[in-house]
FILO-155050 format. One record per residue (C-alpha): x, y, z; residue in one letter; residue number from 1. Coordinates in steps of 0.5 Angstrom, whole numbers, plus 500, padded with zeros to 3 digits. Each point is the difference from the previous one (the first is absolute). Last residue first. Layout:
<sites>
[[X, Y, Z], 'A', NUM]
...
</sites>
This chain:
<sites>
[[393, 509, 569], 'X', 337]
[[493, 498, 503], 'X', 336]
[[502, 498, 507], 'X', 335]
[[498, 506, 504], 'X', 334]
[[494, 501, 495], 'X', 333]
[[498, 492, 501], 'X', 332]
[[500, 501, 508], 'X', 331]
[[495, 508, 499], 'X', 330]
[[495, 495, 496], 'X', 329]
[[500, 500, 492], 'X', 328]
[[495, 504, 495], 'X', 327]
[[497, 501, 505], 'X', 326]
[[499, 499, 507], 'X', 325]
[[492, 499, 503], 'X', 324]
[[498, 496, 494], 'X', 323]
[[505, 498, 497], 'X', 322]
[[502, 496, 507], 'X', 321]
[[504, 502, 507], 'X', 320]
[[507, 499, 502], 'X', 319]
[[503, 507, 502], 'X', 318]
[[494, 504, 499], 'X', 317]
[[495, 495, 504], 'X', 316]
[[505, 499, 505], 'X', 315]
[[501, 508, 501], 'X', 314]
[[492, 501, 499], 'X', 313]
[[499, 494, 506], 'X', 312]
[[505, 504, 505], 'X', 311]
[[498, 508, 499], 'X', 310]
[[493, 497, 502], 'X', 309]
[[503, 495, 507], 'X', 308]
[[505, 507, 502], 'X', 307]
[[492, 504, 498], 'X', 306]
[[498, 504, 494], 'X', 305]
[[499, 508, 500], 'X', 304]
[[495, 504, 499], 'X', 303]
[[495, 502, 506], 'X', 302]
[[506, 496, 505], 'X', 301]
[[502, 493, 500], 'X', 300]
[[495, 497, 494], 'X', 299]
[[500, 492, 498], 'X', 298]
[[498, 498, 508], 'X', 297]
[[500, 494, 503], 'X', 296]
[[508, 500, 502], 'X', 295]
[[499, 506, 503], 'X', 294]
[[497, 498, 506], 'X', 293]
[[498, 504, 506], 'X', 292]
[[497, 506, 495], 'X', 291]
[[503, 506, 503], 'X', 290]
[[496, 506, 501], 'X', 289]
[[504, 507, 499], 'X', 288]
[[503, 503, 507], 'X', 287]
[[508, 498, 496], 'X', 286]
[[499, 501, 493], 'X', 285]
[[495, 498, 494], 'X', 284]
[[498, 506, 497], 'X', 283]
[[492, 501, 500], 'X', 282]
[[494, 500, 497], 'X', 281]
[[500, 493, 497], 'X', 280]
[[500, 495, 506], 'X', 279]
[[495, 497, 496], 'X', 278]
[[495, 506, 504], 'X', 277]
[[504, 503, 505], 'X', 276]
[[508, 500, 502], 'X', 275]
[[506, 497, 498], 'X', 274]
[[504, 493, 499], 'X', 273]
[[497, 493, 497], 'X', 272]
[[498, 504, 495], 'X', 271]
[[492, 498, 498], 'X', 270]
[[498, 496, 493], 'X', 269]
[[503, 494, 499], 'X', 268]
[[499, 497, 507], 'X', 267]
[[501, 493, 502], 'X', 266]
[[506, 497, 495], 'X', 265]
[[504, 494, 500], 'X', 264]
[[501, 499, 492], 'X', 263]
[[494, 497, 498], 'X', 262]
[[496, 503, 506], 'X', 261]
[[500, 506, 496], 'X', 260]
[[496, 498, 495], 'X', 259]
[[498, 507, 496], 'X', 258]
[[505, 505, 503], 'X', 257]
[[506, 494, 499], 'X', 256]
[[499, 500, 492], 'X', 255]
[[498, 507, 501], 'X', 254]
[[508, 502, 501], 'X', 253]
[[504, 494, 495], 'X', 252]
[[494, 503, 494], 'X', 251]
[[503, 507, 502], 'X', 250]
[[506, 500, 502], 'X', 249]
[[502, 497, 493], 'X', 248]
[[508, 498, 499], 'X', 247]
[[504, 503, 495], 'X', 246]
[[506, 496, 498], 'X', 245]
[[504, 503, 495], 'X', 244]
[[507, 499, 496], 'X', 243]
[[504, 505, 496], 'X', 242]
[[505, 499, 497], 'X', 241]
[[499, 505, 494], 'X', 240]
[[495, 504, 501], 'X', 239]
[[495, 502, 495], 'X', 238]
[[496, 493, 499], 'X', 237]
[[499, 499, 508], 'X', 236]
[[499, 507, 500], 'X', 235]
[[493, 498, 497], 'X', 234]
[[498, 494, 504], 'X', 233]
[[502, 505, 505], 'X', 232]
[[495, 505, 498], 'X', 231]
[[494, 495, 499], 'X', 230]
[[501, 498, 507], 'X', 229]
[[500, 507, 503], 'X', 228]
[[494, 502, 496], 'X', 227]
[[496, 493, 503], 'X', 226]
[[501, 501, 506], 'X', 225]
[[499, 507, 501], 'X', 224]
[[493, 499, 497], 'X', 223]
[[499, 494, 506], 'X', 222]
[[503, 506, 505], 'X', 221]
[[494, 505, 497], 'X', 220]
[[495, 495, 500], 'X', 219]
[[502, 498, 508], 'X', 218]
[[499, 508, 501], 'X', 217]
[[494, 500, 497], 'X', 216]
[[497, 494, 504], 'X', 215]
[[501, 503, 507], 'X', 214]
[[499, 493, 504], 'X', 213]
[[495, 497, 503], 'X', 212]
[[495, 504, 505], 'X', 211]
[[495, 505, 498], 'X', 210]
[[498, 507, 503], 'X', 209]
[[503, 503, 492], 'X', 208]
[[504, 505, 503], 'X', 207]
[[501, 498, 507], 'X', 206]
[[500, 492, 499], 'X', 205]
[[504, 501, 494], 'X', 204]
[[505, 505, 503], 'X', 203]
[[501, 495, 506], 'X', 202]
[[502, 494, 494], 'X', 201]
[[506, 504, 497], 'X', 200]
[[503, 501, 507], 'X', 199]
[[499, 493, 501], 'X', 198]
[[504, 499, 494], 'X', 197]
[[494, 496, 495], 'X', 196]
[[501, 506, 495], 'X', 195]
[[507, 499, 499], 'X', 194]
[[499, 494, 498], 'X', 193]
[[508, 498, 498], 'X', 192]
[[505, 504, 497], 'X', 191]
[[504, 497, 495], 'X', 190]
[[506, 496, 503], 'X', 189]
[[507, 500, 495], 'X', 188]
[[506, 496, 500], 'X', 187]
[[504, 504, 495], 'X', 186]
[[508, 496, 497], 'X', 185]
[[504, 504, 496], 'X', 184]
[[503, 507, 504], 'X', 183]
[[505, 502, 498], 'X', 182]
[[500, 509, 500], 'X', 181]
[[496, 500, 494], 'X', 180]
[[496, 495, 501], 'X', 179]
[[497, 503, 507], 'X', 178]
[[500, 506, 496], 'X', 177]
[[494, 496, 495], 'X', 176]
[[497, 497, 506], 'X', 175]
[[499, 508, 503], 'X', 174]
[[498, 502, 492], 'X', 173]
[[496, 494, 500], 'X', 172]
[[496, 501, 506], 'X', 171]
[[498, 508, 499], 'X', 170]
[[496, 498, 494], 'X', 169]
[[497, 495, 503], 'X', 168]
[[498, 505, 506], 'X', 167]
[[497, 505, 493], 'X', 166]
[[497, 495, 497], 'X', 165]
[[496, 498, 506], 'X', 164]
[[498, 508, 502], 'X', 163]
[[498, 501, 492], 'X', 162]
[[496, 492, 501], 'X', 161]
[[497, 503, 507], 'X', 160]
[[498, 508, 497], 'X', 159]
[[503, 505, 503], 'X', 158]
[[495, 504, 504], 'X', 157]
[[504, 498, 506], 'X', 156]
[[495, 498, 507], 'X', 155]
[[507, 502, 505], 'X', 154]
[[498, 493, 504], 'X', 153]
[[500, 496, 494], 'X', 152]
[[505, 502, 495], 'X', 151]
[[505, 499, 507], 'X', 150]
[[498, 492, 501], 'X', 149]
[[501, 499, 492], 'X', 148]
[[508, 504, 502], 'X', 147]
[[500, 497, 506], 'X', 146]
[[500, 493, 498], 'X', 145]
[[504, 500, 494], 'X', 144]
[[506, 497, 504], 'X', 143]
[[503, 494, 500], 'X', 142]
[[507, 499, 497], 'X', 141]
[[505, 494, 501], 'X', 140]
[[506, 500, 496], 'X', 139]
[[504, 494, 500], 'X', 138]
[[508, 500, 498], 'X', 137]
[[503, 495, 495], 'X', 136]
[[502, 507, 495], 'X', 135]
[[501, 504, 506], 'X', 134]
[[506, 495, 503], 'X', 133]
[[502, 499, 493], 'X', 132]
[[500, 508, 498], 'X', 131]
[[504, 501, 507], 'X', 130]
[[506, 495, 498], 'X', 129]
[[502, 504, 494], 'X', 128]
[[499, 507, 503], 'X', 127]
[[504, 499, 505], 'X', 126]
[[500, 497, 507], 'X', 125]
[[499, 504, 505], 'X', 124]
[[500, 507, 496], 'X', 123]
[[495, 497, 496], 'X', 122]
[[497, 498, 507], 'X', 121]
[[499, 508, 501], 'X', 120]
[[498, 502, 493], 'X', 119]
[[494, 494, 501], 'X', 118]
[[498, 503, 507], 'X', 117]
[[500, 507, 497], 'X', 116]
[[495, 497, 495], 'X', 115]
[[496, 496, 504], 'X', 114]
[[498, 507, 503], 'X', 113]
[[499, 503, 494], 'X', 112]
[[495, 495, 499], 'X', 111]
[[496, 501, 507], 'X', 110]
[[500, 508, 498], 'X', 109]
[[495, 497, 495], 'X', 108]
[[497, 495, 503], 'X', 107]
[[498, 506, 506], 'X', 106]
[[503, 501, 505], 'X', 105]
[[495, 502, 505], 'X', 104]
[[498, 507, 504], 'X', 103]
[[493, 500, 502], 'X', 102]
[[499, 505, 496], 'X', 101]
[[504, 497, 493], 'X', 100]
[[496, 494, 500], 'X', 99]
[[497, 499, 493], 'X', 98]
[[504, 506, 496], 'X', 97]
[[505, 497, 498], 'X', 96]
[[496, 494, 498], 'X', 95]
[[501, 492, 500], 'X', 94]
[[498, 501, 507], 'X', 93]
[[503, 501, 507], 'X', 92]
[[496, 500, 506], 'X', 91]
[[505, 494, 504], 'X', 90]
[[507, 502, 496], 'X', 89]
[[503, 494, 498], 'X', 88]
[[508, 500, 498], 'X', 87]
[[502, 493, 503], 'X', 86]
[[506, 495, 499], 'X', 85]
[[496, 492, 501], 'X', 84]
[[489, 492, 498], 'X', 83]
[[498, 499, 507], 'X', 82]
[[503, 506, 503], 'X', 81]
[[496, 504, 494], 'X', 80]
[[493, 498, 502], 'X', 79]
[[500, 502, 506], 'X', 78]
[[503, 499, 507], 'X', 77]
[[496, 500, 506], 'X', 76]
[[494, 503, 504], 'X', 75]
[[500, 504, 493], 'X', 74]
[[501, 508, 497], 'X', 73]
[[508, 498, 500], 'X', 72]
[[503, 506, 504], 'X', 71]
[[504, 496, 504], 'X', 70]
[[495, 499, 507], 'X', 69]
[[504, 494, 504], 'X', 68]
[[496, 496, 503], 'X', 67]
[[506, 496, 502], 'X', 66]
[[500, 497, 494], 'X', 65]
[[494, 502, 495], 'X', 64]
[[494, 498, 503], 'X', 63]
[[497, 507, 503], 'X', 62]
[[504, 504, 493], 'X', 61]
[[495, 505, 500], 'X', 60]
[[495, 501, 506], 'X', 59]
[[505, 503, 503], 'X', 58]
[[505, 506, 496], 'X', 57]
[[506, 499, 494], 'X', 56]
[[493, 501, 495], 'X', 55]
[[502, 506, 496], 'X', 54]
[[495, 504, 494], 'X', 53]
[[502, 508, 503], 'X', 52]
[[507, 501, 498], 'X', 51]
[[503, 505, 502], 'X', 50]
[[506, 497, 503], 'X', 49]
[[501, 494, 494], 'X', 48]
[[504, 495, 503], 'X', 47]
[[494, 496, 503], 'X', 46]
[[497, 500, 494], 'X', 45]
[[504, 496, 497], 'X', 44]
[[498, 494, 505], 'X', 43]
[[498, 494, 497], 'X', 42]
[[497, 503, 494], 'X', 41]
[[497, 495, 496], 'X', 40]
[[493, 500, 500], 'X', 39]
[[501, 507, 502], 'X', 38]
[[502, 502, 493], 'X', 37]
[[506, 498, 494], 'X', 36]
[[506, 498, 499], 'X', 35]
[[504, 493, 502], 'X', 34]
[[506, 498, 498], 'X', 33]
[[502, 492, 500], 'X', 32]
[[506, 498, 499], 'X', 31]
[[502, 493, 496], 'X', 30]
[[505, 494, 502], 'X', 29]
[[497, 494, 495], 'X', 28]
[[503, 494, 504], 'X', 27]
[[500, 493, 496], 'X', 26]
[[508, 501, 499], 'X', 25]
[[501, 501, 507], 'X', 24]
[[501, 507, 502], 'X', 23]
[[507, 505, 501], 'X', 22]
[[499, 507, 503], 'X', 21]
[[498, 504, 495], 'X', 20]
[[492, 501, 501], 'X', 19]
[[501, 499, 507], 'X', 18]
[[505, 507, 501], 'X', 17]
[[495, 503, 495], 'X', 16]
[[495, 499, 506], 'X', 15]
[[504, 502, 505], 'X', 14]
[[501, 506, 495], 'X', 13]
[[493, 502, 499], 'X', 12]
[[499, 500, 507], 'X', 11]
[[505, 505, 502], 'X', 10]
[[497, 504, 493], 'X', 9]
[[493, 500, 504], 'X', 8]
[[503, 503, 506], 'X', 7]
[[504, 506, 497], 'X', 6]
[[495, 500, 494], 'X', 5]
[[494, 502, 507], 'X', 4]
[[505, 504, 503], 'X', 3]
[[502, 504, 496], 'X', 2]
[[492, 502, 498], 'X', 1]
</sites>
């Protein structure tokens, strides 16, 4: 776990190092830290021994410089290189207790995190100069994923609006200690149609014997949706300062399922990398079968996007409209002071 601050706080300080060198007056220096799951973890993992969710091996990472595996779940970069310093953990969720077998870090431990990173550039700095920076810095958080997805696959007896609340309510305690430790300014993603993931639509054929997308689960993501929208409205009025831009995975992700060809696509239903039906029944590695061009496939493996897919969702979350980003896009957020 040394190793992982150690390495992102060297990152930190570069970026620091940008933000107070001198910039032209139309200039708006910011930093950009990152919490948050597999969607965004560029290789976290890979740093964590006994972790059992890494991706630092072929097919993974086939169209990333050099064909490098990384530990990104991709053939190349993800979501967060297009959009900074990263604490995603692939497989962590906004519960402690999502993930914990497979050896995570959780959003939690990735605050804490951040907040020894904070103490070491207040050393660098001063307290004065740290609390400017993080006062202008972004903060992107996508996670919520694996929680819902874990709801599912243990058949809980909880029911989904107590689970909802529950996930909710764990969210703003996590926003809150964020604020807490400077944080001002929140680019958040909801989760997208979960159920439309070709692992999700392999237990629709085998449970339900049809094709199409497992809809509960998609209702599910469009619930959490809707309580994480009303939460920030909320904090938004408790927190002073405080400044959001929450971005709806879940309309910018079926958009493209139901007109692929709009944005390029060809397959929308099976990964591009791994065995059996949908390429869904098996992890995407090196003896997986392997689509020959990525860049018509929205899914990489049974869960994850593809380079072109993770892309898009960057674009459309820096300068995308209302109805994708709201109540502002990530590039009015950045600006917003």
């Amino acid at each position: 776990m040394a190793q992982i601050i150690i390495s992102q706080l060297i990152l930190c300080l570069f970026v620091i190092l940008i933000n107070i060198a001198p910039h032209s007056a139309d200039e708006t220096p910011s930093s950009l830290f990152i919490l948050g799951d597999s969607t965004a973890d560029v290789g976290t993992n890979n740093y964590i021994p006994e972790s059992l969710l890494k991706a630092n091996f072929p097919h993974n990472g086939i169209d990333f410089p050099h064909s490098r595996a990384t530990g990104r779940f991709s053939n190349g970069f993800n979501t967060a290189d297009f959009v900074g310093v990263n604490f995603a953990s692939a497989g962590s969720g906004l519960l402690d207790v999502t993930g914990p077998k497979t050896m995570v870090v959780p959003l939690s431990q990735q605050i804490s995190q951040f907040s020894t990173v904070k103490d070491n550039i207040t050393a660098l700095i001063g307290s004065a100069a740290t609390k400017t920076v993080l006062s202008k810095s972004l903060f992107f958080i996508s996670v919520g994923g694996n929680d819902i997805s874990g709801y599912f696959a243990t058949n809980t007896t909880i029911p989904a609006d107590q689970f909802i609340s529950n996930l909710i309510s764990t969210y703003s305690n996590h926003i809150t200690n964020l604020y807490n430790l400077g944080a001002r300014k929140f680019g958040i993603i909801s989760v997208p149609p979960l159920g439309c993931c070709p692992s999700q639509r392999l237990v629709q054929k085998l449970i339900n014997g049809a094709d199409g997308c497992f809809e509960p689960e998609n209702d599910f993501a469009m619930s959490f949706y809707t309580a994480l929208e009303s939460l920030l409205i909320n904090i938004s009025s408790q927190l002073p300062g405080i400044k959001y831009s929450l971005g709806n995975g879940y309309k910018m992700t079926i958009d493209v399922i139901e007109n692929p060809h709009a944005s390029g696509f060809e397959n929308v239903d099976s990964a591009c990398c791994g065995t059996g039906i949908l390429n869904a029944q098996g992890p995407c590695n090196s003896t997986a079968s392997l689509c020959s061009d990525r860049r018509k496939y929205l899914f990489w493996d049974y869960v994850h996007p593809t380079k072109k897919a993770a892309y898009l969702a960057a674009k459309t979350l820096y300068n995308g409209p209302p109805y994708y980003v709201s109540p502002i896009n990530f590039a009015q957020l950045a600006k917003d002071y």
